[in-house]
Backbone as CSV, one residue per row, in Angstrom:
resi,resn,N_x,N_y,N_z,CA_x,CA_y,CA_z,C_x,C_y,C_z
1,UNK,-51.624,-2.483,46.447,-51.785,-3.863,45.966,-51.843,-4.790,47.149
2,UNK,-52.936,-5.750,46.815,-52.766,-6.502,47.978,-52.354,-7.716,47.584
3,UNK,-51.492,-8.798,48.578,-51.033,-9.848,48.313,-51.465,-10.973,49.126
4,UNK,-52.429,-11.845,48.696,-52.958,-13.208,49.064,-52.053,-14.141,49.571
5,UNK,-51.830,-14.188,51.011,-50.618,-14.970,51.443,-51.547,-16.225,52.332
6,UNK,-51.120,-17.342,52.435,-51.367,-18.443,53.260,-50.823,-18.558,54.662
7,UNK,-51.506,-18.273,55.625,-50.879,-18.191,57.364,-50.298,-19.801,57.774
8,UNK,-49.494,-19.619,58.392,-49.073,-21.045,58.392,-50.221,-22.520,58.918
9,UNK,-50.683,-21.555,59.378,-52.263,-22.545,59.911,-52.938,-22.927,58.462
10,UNK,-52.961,-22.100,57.246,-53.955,-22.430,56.199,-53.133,-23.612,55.590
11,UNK,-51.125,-23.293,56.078,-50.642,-24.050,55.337,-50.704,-25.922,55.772
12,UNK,-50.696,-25.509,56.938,-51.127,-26.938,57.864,-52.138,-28.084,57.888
13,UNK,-53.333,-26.924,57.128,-54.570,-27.450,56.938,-54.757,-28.317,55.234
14,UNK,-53.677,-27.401,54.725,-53.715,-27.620,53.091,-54.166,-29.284,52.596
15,UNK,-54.619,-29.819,51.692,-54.705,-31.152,51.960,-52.949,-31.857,51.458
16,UNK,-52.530,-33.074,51.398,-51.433,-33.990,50.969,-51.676,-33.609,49.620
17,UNK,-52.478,-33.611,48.633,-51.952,-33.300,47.422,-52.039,-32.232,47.041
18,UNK,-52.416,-31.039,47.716,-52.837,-29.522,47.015,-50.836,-29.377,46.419
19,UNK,-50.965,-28.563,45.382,-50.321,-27.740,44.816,-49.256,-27.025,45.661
20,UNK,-48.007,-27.281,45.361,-47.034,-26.342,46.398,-46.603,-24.761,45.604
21,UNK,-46.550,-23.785,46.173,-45.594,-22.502,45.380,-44.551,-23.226,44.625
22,UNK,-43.795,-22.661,43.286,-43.154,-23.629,42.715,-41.580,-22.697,43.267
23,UNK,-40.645,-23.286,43.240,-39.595,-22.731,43.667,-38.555,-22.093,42.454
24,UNK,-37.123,-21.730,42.424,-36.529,-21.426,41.804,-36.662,-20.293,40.871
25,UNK,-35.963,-20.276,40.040,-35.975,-19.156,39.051,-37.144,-19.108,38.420
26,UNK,-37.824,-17.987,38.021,-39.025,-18.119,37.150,-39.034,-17.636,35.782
27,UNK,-39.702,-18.248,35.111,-38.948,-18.478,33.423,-39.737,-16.967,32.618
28,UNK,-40.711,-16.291,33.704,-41.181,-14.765,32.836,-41.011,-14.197,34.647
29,UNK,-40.414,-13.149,34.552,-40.560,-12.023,35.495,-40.591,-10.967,35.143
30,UNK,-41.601,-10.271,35.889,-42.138,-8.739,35.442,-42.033,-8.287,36.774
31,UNK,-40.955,-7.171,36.559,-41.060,-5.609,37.799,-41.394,-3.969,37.278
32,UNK,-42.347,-3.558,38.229,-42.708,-2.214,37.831,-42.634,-1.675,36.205
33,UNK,-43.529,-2.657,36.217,-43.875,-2.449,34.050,-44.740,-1.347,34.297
34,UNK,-44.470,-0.319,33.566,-45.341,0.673,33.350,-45.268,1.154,31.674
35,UNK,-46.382,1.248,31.194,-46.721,1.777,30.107,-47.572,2.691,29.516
36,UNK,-46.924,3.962,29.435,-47.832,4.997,29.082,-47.902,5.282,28.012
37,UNK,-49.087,6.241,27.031,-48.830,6.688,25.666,-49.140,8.059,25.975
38,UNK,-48.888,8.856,25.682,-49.223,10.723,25.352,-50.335,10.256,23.946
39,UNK,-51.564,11.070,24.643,-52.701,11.392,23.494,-53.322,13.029,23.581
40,UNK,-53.674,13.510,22.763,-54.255,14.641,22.951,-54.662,14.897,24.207
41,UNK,-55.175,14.386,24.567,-55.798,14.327,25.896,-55.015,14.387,27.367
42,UNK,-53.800,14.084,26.965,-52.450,14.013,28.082,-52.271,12.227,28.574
43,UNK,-51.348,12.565,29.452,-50.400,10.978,29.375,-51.809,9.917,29.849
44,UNK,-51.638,8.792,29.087,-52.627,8.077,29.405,-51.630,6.622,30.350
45,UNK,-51.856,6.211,31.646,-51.239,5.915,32.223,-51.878,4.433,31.967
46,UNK,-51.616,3.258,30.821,-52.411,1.956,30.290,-51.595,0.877,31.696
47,UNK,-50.823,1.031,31.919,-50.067,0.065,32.923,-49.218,1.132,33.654
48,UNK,-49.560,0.943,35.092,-48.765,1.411,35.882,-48.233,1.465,37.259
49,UNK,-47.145,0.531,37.094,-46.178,-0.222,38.116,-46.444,-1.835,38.259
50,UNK,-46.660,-2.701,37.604,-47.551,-4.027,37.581,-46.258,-5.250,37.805
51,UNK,-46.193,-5.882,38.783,-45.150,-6.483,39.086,-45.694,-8.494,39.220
52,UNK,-45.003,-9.695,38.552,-45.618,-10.628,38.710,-44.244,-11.526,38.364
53,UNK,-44.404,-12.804,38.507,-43.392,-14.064,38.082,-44.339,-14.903,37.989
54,UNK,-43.672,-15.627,37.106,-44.315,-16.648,36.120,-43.330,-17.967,36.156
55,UNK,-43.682,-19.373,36.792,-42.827,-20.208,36.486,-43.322,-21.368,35.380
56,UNK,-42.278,-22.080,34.517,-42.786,-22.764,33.301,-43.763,-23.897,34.217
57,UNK,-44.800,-24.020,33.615,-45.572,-25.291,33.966,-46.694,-24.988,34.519
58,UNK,-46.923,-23.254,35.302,-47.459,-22.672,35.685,-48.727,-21.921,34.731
59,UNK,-49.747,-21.089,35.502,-50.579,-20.066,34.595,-51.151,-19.181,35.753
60,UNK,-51.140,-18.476,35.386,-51.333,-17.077,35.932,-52.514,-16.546,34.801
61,UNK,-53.874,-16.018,35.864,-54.986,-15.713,35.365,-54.861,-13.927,35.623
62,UNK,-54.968,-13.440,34.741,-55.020,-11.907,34.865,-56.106,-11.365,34.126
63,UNK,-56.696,-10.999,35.629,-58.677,-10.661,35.436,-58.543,-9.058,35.346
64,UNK,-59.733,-8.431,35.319,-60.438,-7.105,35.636,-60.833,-6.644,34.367
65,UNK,-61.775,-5.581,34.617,-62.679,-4.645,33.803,-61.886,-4.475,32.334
66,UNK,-62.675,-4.109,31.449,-62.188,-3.353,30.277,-61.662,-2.157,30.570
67,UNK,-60.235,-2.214,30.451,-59.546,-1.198,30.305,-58.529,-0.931,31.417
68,UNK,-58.868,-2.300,31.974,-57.775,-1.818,33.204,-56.448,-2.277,32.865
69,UNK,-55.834,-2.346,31.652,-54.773,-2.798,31.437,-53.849,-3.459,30.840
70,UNK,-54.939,-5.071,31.205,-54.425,-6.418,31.236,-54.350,-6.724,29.510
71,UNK,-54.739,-6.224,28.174,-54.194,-6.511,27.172,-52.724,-5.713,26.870
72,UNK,-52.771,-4.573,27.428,-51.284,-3.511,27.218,-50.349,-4.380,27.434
73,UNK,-50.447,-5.043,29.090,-49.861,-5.592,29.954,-48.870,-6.650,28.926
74,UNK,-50.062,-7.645,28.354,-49.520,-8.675,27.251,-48.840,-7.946,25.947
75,UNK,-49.090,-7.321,25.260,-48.528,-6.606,24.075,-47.397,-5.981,24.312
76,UNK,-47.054,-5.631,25.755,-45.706,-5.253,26.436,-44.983,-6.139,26.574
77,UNK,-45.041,-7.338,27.176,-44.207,-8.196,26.917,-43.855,-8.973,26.005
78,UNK,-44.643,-9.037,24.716,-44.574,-9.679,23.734,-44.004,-8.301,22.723
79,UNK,-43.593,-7.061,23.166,-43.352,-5.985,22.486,-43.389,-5.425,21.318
80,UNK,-44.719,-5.209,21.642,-45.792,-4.951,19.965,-46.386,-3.682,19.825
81,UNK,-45.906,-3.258,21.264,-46.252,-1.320,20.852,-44.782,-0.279,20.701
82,UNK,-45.989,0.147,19.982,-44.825,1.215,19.139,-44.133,2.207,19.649
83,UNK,-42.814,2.350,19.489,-41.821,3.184,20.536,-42.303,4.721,20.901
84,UNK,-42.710,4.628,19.844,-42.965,6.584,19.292,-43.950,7.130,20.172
85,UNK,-45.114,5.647,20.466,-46.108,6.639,21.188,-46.301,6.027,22.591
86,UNK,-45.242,5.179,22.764,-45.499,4.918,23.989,-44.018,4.459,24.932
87,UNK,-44.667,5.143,26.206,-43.130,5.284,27.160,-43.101,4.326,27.890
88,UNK,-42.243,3.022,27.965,-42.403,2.016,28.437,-40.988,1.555,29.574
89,UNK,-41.285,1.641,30.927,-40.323,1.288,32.065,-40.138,0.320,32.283
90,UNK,-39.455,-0.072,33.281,-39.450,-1.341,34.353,-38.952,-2.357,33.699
91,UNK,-38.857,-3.359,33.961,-37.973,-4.929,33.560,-39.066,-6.295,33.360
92,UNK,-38.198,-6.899,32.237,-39.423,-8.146,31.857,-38.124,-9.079,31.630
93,UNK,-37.998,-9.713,32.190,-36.947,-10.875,31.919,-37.639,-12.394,31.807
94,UNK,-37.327,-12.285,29.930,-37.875,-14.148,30.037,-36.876,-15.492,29.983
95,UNK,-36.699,-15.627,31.013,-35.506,-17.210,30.921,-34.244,-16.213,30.979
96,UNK,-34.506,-15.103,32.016,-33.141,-14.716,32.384,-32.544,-13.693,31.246
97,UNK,-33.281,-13.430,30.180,-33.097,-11.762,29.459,-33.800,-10.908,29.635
98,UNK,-33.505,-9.866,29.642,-34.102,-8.684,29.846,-34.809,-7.897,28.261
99,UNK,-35.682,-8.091,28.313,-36.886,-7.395,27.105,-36.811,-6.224,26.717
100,UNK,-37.277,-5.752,27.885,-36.949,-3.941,27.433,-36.286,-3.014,27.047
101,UNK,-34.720,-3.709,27.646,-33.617,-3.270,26.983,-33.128,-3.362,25.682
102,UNK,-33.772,-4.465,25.282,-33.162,-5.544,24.304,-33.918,-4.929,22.707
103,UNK,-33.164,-5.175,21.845,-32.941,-4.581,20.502,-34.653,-4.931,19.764
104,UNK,-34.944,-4.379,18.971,-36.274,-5.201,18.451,-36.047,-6.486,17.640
105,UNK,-34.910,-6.345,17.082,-34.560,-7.619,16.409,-34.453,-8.743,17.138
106,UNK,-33.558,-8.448,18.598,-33.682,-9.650,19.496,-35.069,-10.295,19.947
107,UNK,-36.104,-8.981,20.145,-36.980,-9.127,20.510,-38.049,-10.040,19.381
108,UNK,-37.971,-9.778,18.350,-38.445,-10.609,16.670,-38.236,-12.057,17.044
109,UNK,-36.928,-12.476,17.395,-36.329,-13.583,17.199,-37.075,-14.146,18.353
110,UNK,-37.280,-13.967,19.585,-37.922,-14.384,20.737,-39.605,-14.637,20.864
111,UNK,-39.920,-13.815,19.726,-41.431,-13.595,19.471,-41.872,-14.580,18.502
112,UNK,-42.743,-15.618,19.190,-43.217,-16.994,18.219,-42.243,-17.891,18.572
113,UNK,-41.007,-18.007,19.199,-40.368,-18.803,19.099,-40.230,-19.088,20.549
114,UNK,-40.159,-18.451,21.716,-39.380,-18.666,23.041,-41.171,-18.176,23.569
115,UNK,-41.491,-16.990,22.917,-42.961,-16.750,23.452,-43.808,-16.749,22.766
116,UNK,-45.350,-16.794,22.816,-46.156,-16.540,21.630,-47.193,-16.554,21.870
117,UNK,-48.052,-15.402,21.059,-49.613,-14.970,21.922,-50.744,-15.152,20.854
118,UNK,-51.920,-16.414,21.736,-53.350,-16.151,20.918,-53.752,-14.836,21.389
119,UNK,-54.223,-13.969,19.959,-55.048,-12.826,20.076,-56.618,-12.972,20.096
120,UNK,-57.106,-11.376,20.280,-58.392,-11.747,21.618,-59.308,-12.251,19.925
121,UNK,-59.048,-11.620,18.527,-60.245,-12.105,17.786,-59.574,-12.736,16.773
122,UNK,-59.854,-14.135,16.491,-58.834,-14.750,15.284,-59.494,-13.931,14.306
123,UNK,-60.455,-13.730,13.892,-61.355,-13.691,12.920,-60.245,-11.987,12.047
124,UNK,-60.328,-11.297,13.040,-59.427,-9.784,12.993,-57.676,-10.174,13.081
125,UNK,-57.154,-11.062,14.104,-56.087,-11.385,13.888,-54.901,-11.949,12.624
126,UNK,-56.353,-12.856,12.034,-56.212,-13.732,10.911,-55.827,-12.810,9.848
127,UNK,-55.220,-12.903,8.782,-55.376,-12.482,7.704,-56.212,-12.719,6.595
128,UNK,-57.106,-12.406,6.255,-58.226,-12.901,5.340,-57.520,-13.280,3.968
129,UNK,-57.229,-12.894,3.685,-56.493,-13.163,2.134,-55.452,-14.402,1.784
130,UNK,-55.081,-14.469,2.871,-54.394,-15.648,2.813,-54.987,-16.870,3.455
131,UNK,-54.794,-18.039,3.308,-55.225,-19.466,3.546,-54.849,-20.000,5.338
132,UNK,-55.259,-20.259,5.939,-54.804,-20.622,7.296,-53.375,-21.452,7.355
133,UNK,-53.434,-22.810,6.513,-52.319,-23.391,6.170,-51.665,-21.965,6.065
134,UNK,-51.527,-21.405,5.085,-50.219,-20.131,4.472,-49.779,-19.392,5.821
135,UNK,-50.667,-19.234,6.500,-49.960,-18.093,7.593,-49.307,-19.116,9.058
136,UNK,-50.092,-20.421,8.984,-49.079,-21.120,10.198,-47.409,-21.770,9.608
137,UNK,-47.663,-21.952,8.224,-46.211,-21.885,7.616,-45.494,-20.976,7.517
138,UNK,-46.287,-19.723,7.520,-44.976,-18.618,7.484,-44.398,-18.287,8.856
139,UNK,-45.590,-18.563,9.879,-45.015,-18.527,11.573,-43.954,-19.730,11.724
140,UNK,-43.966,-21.066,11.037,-43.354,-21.749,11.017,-41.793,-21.408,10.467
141,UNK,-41.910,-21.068,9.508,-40.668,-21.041,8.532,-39.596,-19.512,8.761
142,UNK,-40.393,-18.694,9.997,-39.349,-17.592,9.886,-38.239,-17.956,11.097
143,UNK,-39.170,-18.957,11.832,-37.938,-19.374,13.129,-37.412,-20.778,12.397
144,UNK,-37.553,-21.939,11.540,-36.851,-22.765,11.003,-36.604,-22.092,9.254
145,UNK,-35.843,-21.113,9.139,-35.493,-21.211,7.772,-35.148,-21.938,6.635
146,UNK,-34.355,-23.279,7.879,-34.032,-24.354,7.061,-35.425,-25.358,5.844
147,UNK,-36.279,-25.232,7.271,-37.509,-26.084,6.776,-38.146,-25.731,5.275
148,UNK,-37.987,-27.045,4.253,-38.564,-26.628,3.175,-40.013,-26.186,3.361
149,UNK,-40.664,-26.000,2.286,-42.652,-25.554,2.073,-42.952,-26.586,2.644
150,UNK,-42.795,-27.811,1.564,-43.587,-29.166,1.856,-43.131,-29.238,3.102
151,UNK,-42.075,-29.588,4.067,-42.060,-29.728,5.743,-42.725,-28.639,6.796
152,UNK,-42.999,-27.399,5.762,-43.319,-26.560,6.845,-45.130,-26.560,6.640
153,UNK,-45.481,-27.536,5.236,-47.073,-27.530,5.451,-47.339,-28.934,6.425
154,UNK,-46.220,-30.063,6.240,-46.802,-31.032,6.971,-46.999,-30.987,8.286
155,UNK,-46.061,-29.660,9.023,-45.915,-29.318,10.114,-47.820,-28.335,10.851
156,UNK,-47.828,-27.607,9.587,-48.936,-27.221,10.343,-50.173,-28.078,10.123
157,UNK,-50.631,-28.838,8.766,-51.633,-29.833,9.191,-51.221,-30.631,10.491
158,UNK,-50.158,-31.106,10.981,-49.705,-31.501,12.201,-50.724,-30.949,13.226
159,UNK,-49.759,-29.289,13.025,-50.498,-28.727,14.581,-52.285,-28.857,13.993
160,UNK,-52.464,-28.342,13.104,-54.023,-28.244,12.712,-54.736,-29.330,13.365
161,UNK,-54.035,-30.487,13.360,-54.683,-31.960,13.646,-54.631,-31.776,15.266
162,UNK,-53.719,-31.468,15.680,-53.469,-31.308,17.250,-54.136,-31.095,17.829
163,UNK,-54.956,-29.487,17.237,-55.692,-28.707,18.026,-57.468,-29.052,17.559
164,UNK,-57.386,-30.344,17.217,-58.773,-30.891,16.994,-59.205,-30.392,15.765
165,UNK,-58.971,-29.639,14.340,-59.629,-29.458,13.353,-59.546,-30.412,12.952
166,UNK,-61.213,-31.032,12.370,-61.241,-32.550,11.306,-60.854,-31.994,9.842
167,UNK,-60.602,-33.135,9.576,-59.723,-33.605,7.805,-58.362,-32.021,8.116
168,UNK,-57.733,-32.104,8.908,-56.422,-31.031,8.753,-55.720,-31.494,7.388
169,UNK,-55.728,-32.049,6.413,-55.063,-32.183,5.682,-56.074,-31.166,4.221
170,UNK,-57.072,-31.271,4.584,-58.079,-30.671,3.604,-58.466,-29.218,4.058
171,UNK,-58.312,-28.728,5.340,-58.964,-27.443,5.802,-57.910,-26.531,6.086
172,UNK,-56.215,-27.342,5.637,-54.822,-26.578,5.766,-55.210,-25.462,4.932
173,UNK,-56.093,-25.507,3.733,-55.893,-24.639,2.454,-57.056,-23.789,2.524
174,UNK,-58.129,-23.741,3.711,-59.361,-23.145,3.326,-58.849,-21.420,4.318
175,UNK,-59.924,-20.575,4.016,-59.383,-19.011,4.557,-60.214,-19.007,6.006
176,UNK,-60.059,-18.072,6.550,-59.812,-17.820,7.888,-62.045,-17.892,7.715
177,UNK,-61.972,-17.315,7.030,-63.599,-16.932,6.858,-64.586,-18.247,6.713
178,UNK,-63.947,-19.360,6.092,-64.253,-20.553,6.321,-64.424,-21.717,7.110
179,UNK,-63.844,-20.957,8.393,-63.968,-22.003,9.847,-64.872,-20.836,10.505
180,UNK,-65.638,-21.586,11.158,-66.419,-21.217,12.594,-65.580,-20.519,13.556
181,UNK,-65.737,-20.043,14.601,-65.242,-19.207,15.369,-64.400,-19.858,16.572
182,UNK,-64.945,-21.427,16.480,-64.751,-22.027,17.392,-63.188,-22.803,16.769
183,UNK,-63.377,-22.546,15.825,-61.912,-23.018,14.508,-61.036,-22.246,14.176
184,UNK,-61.774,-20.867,14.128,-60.343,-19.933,13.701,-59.641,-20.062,15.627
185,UNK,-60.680,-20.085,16.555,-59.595,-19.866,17.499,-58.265,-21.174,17.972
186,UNK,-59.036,-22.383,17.449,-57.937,-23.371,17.402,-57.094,-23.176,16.553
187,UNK,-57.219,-22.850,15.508,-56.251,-22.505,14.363,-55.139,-21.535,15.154
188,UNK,-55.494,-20.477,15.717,-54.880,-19.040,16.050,-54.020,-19.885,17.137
189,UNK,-54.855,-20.768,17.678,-54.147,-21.692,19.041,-52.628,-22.505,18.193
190,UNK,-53.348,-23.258,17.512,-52.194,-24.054,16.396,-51.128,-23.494,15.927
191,UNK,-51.154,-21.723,15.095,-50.093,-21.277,14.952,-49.349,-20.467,16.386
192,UNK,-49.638,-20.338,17.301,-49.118,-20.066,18.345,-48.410,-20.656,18.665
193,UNK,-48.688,-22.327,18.729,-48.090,-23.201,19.430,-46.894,-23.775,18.395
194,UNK,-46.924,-23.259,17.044,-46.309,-24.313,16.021,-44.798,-24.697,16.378
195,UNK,-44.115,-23.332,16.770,-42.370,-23.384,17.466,-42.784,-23.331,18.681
196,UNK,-43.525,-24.520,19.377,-43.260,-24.951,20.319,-42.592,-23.739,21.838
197,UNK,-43.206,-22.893,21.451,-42.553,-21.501,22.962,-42.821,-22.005,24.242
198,UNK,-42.047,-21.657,24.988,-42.288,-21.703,26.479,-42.602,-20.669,26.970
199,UNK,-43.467,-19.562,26.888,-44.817,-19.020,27.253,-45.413,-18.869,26.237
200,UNK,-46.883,-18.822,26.905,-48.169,-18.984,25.496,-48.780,-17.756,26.651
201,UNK,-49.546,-16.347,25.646,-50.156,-15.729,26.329,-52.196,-15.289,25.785
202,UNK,-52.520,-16.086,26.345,-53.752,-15.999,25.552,-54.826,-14.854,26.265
203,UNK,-55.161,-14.235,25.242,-55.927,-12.852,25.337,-57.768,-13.198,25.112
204,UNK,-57.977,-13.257,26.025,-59.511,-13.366,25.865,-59.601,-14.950,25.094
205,UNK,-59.577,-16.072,25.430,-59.615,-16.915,24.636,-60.549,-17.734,24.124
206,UNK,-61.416,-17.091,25.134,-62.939,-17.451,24.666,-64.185,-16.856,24.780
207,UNK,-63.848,-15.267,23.916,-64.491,-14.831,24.175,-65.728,-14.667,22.771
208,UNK,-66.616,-14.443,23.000,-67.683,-14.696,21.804,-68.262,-16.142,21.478
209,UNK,-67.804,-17.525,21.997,-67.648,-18.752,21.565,-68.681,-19.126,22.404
210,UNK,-69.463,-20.298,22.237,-70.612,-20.873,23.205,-69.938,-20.994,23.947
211,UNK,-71.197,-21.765,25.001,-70.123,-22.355,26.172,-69.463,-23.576,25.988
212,UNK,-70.010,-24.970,25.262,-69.816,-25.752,24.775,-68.512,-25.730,23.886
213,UNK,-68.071,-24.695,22.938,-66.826,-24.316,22.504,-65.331,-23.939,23.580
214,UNK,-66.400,-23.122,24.013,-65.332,-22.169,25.452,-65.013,-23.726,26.289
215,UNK,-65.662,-24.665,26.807,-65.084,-25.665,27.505,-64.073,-26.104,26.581
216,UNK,-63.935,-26.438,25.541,-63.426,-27.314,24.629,-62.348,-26.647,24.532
217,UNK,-61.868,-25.253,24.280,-60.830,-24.576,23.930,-60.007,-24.337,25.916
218,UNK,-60.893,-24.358,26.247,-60.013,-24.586,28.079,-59.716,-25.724,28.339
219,UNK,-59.898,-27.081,27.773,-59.513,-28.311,27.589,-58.015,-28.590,26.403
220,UNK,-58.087,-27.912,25.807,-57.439,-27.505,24.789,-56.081,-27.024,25.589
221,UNK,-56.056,-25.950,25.730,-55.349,-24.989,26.704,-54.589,-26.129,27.294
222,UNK,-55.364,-26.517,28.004,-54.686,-27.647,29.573,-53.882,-28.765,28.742
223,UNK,-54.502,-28.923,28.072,-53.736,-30.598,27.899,-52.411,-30.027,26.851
224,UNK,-52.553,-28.874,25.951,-51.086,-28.391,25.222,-50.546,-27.931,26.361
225,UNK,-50.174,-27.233,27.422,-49.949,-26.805,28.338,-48.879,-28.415,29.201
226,UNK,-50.061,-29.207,29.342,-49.016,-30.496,30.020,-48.049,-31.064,29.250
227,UNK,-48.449,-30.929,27.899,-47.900,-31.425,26.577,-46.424,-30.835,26.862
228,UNK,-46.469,-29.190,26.469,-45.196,-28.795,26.153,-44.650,-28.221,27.347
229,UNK,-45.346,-27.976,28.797,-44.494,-27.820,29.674,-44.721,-26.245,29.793
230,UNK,-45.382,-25.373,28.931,-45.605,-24.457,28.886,-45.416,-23.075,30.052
231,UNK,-45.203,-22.051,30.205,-45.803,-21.282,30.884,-46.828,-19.944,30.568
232,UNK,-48.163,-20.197,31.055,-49.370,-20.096,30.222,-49.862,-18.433,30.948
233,UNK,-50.040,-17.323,30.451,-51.271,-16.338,30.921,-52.292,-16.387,30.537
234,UNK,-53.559,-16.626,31.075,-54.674,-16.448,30.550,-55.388,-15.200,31.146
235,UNK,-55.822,-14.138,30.226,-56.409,-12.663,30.284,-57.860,-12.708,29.614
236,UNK,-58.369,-12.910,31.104,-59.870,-12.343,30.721,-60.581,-11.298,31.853
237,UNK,-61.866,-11.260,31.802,-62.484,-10.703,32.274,-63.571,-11.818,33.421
238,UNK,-63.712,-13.078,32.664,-64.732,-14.647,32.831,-63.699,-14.788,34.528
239,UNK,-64.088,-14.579,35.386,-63.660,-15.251,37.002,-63.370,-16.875,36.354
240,UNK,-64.879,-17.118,35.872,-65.378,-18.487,35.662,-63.758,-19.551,34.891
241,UNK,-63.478,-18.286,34.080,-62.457,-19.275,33.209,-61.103,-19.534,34.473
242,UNK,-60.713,-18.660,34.957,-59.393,-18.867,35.391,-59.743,-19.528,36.742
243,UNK,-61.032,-19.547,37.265,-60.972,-20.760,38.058,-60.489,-21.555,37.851
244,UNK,-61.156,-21.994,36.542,-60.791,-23.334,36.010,-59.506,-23.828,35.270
245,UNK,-58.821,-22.305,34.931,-57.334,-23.114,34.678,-55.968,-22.539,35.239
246,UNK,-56.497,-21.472,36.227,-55.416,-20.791,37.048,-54.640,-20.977,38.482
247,UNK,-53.253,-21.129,38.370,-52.503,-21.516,39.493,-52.504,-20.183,40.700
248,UNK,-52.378,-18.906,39.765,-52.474,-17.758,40.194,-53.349,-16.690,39.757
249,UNK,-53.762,-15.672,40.320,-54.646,-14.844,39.928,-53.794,-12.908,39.793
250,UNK,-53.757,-12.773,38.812,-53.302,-10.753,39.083,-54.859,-10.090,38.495
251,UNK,-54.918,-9.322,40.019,-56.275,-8.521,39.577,-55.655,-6.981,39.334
252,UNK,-56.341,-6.565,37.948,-56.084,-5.465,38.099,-56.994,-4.135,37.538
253,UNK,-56.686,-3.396,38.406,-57.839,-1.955,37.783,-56.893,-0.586,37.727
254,UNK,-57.624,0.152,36.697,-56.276,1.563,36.454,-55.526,0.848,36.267
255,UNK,-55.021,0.217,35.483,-53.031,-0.124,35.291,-52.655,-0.605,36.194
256,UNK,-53.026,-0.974,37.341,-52.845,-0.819,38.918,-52.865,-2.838,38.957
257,UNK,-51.930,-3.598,39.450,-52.040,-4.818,40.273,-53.203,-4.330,41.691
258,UNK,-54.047,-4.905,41.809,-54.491,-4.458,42.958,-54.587,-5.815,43.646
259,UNK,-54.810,-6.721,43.384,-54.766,-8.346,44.169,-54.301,-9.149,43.349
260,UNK,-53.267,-9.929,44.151,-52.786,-11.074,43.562,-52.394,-12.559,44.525
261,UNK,-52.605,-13.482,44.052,-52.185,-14.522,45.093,-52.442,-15.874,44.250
262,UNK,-52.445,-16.905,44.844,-52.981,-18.229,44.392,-54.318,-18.466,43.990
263,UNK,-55.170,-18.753,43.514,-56.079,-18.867,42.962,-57.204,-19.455,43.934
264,UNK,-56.722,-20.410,44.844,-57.929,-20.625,45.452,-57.666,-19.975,46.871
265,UNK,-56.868,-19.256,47.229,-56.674,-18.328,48.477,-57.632,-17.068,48.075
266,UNK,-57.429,-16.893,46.989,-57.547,-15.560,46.104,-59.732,-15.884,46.380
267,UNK,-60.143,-17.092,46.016,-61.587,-17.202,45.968,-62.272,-17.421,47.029
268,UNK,-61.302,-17.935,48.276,-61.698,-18.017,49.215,-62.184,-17.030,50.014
269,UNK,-61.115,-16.372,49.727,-60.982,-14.428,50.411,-62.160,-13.973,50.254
């Protein structure tokens, strides 16, 4: 792995307002995550040894090929694969707990609420059968139990409105199949964001969408991001995107970190 460092000369040169490394504790840290599954075929090595920190306010762009990883990577820390078929090492501590160790129930309670991930296709993510309103209330209502229906629908026409869908009070009730692509992914954005988490991990977030959409949803991104203070991954394959909204860059191929650094050290190189 290589690591994109600044010589004190680059640091000298830097301009008065560039961006400093952020200091202190970092609110996601990942050491030697490795994640394998056994398939017919023998151990399939999806992540292996991938080490990074994440501070809130921050985003970290994690690029490379299909298959090198970088969705395992996310579904590991958001711990959504299944014990049985997959052997999972190393340490993920968010805000100072440790993940891996930690019970699935703890892990439930942390999931949507402290963290929470747009997936790569709303359209597949979504549940068809149910109403968009219905499923950002139920993301709503399993971390506020207290919250009645009626508070937990005004809450998501709220976010609905947030994330730019027009008439949110009228399109709370329509199905996933009824917005454009460029809508289910704000929607998918909206219930992500509804309990307010301090990391958001977005998986391909614009992928399939014009370009005209894809700007709009990376505008999107940024300004919820300043909003809630966030600490943001964005996982694609697009260089193009995490130019544009990345503090840091993890490249990776085979399971493998192979470059990582600041983002514009990282393009300069």
């Amino acid at each position: 792995m290589t690591e994109l460092q600044k010589t004190p000369a680059d640091a000298a040169q830097a301009p008065a307002g560039a961006a400093q490394a952020p200091t202190g504790t970092p609110f996601l840290s990942v050491r030697d995550l490795r994640i394998h599954f056994d398939t017919d075929d023998g151990l399939v090595r999806s992540v292996d040894g991938v080490s990074f920190d994440l501070h809130k306010g921050r985003t970290l762009g994690i690029v490379g090929e299909s298959g090198s990883g970088k969705s395992v990577t996310s579904l590991g820390i958001m711990g959504l694969h299944r014990s049985k078929r997959a052997r999972i090492s190393g340490e993920i501590h968010l805000d100072g707990e440790e993940l891996i160790a930690a019970g699935p129930d703890r892990v439930r309670q942390l999931r949507g609420r402290s963290m929470a991930m747009i997936f790569q296709d709303p359209l597949t993510a979504m549940h068809p059968y149910y109403t968009v309103g219905a499923q950002i209330v139920e993301a709503y209502r399993v971390h506020h139990p207290e919250a009645s229906k009626k508070q937990a629908r005004a809450r998501a026409v709220e976010m609905l409105d947030r994330v730019g869908i027009p008439q949110p009070d009228r399109r709370v009730d329509d199905y996933p199949h009824q917005f454009s692509g460029g809508m289910r992914q704000r929607a998918m954005i909206a219930m992500a964001l509804v309990n307010d988490p301090s990391l958001l991990i977005a998986d391909e977030p614009t992928t399939a969408l014009d370009v005209t959409v894809q700007a709009q949803i990376l505008d999107l991104i940024r300004d919820l991001q300043e909003e809630f203070g966030s600490a943001v991954i964005i996982i694609t394959h697009d260089l193009g995107v995490v130019a544009e909204l990345a503090d840091d860059i993890l490249v990776m191929y085979g399971g493998k970190c192979v470059e990582r650094g600041p983002a514009d050290t990282l393009f300069d190189a």
